[in-house]
C-alpha positions as CSV (number, residue, x, y, z in Angstrom):
1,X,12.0,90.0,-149.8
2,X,14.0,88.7,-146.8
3,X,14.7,85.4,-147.7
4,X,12.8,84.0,-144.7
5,X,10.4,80.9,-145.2
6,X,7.2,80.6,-143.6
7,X,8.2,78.3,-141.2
8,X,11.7,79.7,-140.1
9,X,9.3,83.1,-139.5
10,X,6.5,81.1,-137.5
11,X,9.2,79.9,-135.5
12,X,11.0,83.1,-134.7
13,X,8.0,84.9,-134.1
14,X,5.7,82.2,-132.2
15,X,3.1,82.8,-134.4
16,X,1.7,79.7,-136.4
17,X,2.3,78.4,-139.9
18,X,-1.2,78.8,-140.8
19,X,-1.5,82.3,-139.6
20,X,1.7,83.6,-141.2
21,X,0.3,82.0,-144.6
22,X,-2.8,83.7,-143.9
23,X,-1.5,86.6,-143.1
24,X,0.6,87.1,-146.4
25,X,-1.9,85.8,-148.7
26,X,-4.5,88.5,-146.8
27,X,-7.1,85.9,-146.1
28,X,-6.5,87.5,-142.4
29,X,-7.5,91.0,-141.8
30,X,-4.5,91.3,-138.7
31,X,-3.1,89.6,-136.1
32,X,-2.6,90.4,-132.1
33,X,0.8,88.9,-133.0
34,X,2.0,91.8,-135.7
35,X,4.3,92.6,-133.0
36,X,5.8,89.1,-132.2
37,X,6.5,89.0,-136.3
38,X,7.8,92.7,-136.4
39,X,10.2,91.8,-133.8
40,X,11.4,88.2,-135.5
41,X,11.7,90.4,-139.0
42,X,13.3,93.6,-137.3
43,X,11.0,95.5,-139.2
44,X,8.6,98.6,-137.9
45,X,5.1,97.4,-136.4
46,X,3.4,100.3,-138.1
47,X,5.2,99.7,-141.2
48,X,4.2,95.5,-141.3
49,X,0.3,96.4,-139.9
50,X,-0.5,99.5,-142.4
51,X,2.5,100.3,-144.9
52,X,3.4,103.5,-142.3
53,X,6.6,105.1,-142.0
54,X,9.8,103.3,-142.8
55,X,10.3,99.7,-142.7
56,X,13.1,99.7,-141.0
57,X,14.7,102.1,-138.2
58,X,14.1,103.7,-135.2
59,X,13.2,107.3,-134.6
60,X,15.8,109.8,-133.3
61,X,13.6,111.5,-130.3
62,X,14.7,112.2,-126.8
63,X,13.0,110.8,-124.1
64,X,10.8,113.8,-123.9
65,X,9.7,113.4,-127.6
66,X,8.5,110.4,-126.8
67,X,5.7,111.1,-124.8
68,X,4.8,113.7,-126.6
69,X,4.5,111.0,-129.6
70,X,2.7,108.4,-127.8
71,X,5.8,106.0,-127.8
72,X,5.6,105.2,-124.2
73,X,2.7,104.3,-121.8
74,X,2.5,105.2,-117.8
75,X,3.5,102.5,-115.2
76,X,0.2,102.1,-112.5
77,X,0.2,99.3,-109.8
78,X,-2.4,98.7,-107.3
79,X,-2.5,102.2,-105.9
80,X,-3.0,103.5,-109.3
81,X,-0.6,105.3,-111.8
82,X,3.2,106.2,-110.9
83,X,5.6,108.6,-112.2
84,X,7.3,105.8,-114.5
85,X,7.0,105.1,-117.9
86,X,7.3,102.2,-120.0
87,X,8.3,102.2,-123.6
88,X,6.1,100.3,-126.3
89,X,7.3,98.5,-129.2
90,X,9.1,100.5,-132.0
91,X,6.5,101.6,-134.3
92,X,3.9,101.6,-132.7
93,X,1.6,104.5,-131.3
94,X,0.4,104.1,-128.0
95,X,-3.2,105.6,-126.8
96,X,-4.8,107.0,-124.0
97,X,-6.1,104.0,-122.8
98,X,-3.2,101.8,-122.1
99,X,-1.7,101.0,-118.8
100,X,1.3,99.6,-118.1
101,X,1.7,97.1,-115.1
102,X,4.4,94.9,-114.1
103,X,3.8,91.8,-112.4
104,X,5.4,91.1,-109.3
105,X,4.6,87.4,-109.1
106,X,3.7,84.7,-111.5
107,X,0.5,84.8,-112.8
108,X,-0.4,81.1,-113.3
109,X,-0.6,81.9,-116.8
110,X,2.5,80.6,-118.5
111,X,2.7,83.9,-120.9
112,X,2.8,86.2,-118.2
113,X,5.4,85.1,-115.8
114,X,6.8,87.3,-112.6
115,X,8.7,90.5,-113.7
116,X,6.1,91.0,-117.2
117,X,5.4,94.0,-118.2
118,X,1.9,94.2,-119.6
119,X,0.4,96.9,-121.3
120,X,-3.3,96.9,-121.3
121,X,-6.2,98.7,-122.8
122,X,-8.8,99.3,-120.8
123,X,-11.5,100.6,-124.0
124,X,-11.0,97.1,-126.1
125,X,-13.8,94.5,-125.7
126,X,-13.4,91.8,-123.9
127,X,-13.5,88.3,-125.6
128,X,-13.3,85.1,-124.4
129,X,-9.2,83.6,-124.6
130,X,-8.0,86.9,-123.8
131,X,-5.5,87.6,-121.6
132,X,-6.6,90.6,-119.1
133,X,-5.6,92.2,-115.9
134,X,-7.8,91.9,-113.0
135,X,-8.4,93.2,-109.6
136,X,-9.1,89.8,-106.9
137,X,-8.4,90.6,-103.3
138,X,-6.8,93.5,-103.7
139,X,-3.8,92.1,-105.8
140,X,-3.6,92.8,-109.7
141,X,-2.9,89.7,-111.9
142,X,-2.9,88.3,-116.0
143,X,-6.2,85.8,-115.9
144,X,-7.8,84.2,-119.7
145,X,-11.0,85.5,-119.8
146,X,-14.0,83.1,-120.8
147,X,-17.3,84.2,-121.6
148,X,-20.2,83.2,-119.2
149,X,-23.8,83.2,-118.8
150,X,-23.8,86.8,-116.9
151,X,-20.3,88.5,-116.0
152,X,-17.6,86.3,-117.5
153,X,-15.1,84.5,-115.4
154,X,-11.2,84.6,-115.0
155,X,-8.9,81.2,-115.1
156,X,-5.7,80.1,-115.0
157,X,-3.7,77.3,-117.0
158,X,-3.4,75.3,-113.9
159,X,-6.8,72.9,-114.2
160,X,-7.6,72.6,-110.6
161,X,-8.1,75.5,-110.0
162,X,-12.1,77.0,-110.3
163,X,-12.8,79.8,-112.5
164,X,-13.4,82.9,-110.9
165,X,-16.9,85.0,-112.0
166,X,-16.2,88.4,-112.4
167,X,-18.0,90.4,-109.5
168,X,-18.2,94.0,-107.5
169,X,-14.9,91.9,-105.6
170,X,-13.2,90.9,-108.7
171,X,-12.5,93.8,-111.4
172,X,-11.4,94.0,-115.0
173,X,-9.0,96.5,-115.7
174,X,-8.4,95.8,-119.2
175,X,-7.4,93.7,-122.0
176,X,-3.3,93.0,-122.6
177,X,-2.0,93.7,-125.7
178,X,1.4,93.6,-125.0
179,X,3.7,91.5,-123.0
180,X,6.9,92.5,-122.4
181,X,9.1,89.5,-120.9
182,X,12.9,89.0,-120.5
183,X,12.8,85.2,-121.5
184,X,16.3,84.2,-119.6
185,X,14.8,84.6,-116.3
């Protein structure tokens, strides 16, 4: 309908090939990256993921109406939530179980650099390859989760480092869903 190939989408989106052919030939039930390929199309989330609303546009609310319509999510940070909000992609309803945090350092995982905002949920399952938030030493952070023999255990992209088994002194806060980046930094 747009004109847009495949490919040209995979690489506006950063979404694979495979998956965009997938995805339009309904051999995939969804994607985490519905957003990413909203975005590159400048279509409606909601619209792409279940045929909702209109494709295209953005909704005339105030900034009031938009919590009231789930369109933005609270801020926390270590000391728990703050008066700030933080708006979620257009189309897309957010729930009572996302936080919003934004990292204050690099992560040592390459999507979630300093100055992210991440929106988590803290009811979806864990599973192994996702980034999460986590608790370690007090400071909050974007870890991949792998799956372990008991607990799980948090690691980075940087090799040397050891994974870290999820404990009473490390914490899960929830899965990310949504990183929000400014890519010029």
């Amino acid at each position: 309908m747009m004109g847009i190939t495949q490919g040209a989408l995979a690489k506006a989106s950063g979404v694979s090939q495979p998956t965009i052919w997938r995805l339009t030939k309904g051999e995939a039930e969804g994607s985490r990256k519905l957003v990413d390929i909203a975005r590159a199309l400048d279509i409606n989330v909601e619209w792409l993921a279940n045929g909702d609303g209109e494709m295209r546009g953005t909704s005339a609310t105030g900034s009031s109406d938009k919590v009231k319509n789930g369109t933005t999510v609270s801020l926390w940070d270590a000391t728990g939530k703050t008066s700030e909000q933080v708006s979620v992609p257009t189309g897309v309803k957010a729930k009572k179980s996302w936080r919003a945090y934004v990292l204050d350092r690099n992560s040592g995982c390459a999507e979630a650099t300093a100055g992210t905002i991440v929106i988590i949920d803290s009811d979806v399952p864990v599973e192994s390859g996702d980034l999460v938030i986590a608790e370690m030493n007090t400071r909050l952070s974007v870890y991949r989760y792998l799956e372990g023999p008991s607990n799980g255990f948090l690691t980075v992209d940087d090799p040397r480092l050891p994974a870290v088994e999820l404990s009473d002194d490390v914490r899960l806060i929830g899965v990310a869903i949504f990183l929000i980046r400014d890519l010029r930094r």
